[in-house]
Each structure stands twice: as C-alpha cells, then as structure tokens.
N, C-alpha and C positions, 0 to 999 in steps of 0.2 A: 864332120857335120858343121856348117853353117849356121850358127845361132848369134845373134846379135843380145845383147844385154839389153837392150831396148826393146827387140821382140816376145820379150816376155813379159805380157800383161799377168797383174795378178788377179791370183784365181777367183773365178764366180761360182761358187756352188748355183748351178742351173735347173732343180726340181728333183722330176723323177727317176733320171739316172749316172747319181755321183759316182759310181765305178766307172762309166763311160767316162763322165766327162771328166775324173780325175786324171784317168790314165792318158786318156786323149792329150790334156793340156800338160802334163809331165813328160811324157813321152823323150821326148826329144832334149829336153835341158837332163833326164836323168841320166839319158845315151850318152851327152857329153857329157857330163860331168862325170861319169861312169869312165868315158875311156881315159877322160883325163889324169883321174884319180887312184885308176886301180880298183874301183868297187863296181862288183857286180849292176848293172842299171836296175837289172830286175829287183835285186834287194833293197835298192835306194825305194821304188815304186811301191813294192807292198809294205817296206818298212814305214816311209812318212805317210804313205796312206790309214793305215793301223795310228802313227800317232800323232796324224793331224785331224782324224775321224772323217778322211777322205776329203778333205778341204773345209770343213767345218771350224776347228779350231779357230780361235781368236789370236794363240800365239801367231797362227801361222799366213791370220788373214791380216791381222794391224802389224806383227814383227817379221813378219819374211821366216821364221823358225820353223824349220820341218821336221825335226826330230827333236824337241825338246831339248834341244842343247841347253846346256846351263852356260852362264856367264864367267868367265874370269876374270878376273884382275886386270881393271884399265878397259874391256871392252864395253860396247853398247850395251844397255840391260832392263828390263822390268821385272819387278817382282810380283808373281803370281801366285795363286795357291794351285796346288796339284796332288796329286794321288800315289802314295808309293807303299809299295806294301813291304810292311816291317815285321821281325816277329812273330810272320803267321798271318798279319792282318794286314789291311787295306788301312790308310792314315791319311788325315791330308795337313797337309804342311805349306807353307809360302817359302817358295826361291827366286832365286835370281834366274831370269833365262834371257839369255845373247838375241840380240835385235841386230837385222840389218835391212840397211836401203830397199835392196829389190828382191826377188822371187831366188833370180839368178844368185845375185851377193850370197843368201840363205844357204841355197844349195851345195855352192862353193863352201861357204861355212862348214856344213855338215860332213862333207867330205873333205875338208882340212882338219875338221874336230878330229875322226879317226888317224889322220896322221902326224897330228901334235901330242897327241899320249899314245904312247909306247908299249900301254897293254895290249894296245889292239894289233899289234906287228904281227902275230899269226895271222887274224882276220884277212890283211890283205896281202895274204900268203894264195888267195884263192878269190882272182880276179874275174875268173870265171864261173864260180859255184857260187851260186848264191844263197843254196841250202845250207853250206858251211862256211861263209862268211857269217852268216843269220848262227850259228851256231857257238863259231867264236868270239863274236862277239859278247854274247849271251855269259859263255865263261867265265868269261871277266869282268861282269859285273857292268854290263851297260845296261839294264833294263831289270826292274823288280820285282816285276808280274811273271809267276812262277809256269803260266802258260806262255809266255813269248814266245819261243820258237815254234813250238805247235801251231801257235796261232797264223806266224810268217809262212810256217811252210804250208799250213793249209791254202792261204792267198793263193804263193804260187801255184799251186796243183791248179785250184780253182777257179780264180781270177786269173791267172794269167798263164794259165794251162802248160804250166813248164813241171815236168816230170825231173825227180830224179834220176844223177848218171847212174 
C-alpha cells in the first residue's frame, strides 16, 4: 500500500455518520500499519475507534494519540485527566499521554508501543486474529475497563462485520 505521511490529513469528525467516516479515513494507514507491524488492521480500527470515541477525543485530535498511549521517559507528552477503573470503580486520575506530529507518526506510535514492551509478545503471536490479539492483550493489563474485549469483539461482528474463525 502506497501511503504518503503527507496524505494523511487529520481527522474531522463530519456529523451524522462517525462510524463511516472514521473507518473510511483509517482505513488504509491501519492496513499499513497493520502489515507493517504485525497487528491485526481490524483490531487497530475498532480498537482506536472505542478509544478515541471514534475521532472525537482531544488526545487524538490536538496529539495524534490513538490508543491512549501513555508517555515515557524523554518522549513527547501532555497531562491529561482520564478514567481508569480501579478497585471495582471507575476513578479519574491525570497522566501523562505520548503526543506526536501526525496522524501517521500516532499510529506508528501505537504499533511500536505493542512492540517495545514485551508483555505483549503473545499478542503479536496472532497477526491475523484480531479476536485474539484484542484478547491478549486485554491479559496483560492494557486496558481497565472490565468490558474491553466484549466491547472490541462486539465492534467487529458489528461494525466491521468480521466473524470469528
């Protein structure tokens, strides 16, 4: 796939139909970045969709962040507040979350996140399943909300009408 860093404007939430136009305008940077990476495209899609509330987010319209990445040591960063559930409960807290240049840079990001920590090495055991990447990951403590994968794998069925194998 032909994708220029350039060709990728960032995203406009366009009215009454953000599923359309989220998938529409993902599309193609998740395919690549998808085969670049080793990660399902599909799971990139309804993954940052779920946690950028389908291009609404502010991380991910002012920071390029499409999974909430959190920031490390030395990288780009704003501190935001956010919602993690702890304990049983829903909490909100301010952290740090990873800021880049473009849409592209972001996405990249996001799929460099999963293979600079080492818990996720099952996850991209299954470049093809995106039922069970969304699961291993889940494992290991990427995500707090005790509906995540339910939620992911519903998308897919739903939204993006991909069936389990």
């Amino acid at each position: 796939m032909n994708i220029s860093i350039d060709d990728i404007k960032p995203f406009k939430y366009l009215g009454k139909t953000p599923k359309s136009d989220w998938y529409n305008w993902l599309s193609p940077m998740a395919k690549k970045v998808g085969d670049e990476y080793g990660i399902p495209w599909q799971a990139i899609m309804v993954q940052t969709a779920l946690e950028t509330g389908w291009g609404k987010s502010s991380l991910l319209r002012k920071y390029n962040n499409f999974g909430g990445i959190k920031s490390t040591k030395g990288q780009n960063s704003i501190e935001l507040k956010t919602k993690e559930f702890v304990n049983g409960q829903w909490i909100e807290i301010k952290d740090g979350f990873a800021t880049w240049e473009t849409p592209y840079k972001g996405l990249v990001g996001y799929a460099q996140f999963f293979h600079k920590n080492k818990r996720y090495k099952n996850a991209l055991k299954y470049p093809n399943d995106p039922y069970q990447f969304i699961v291993e990951i889940k494992k290991v403590g990427y995500a707090t909300d005790p509906d995540y994968v339910s939620k992911l794998h519903r998308m897919l069925e739903n939204d993006l009408k991909i069936n389990r194998a």
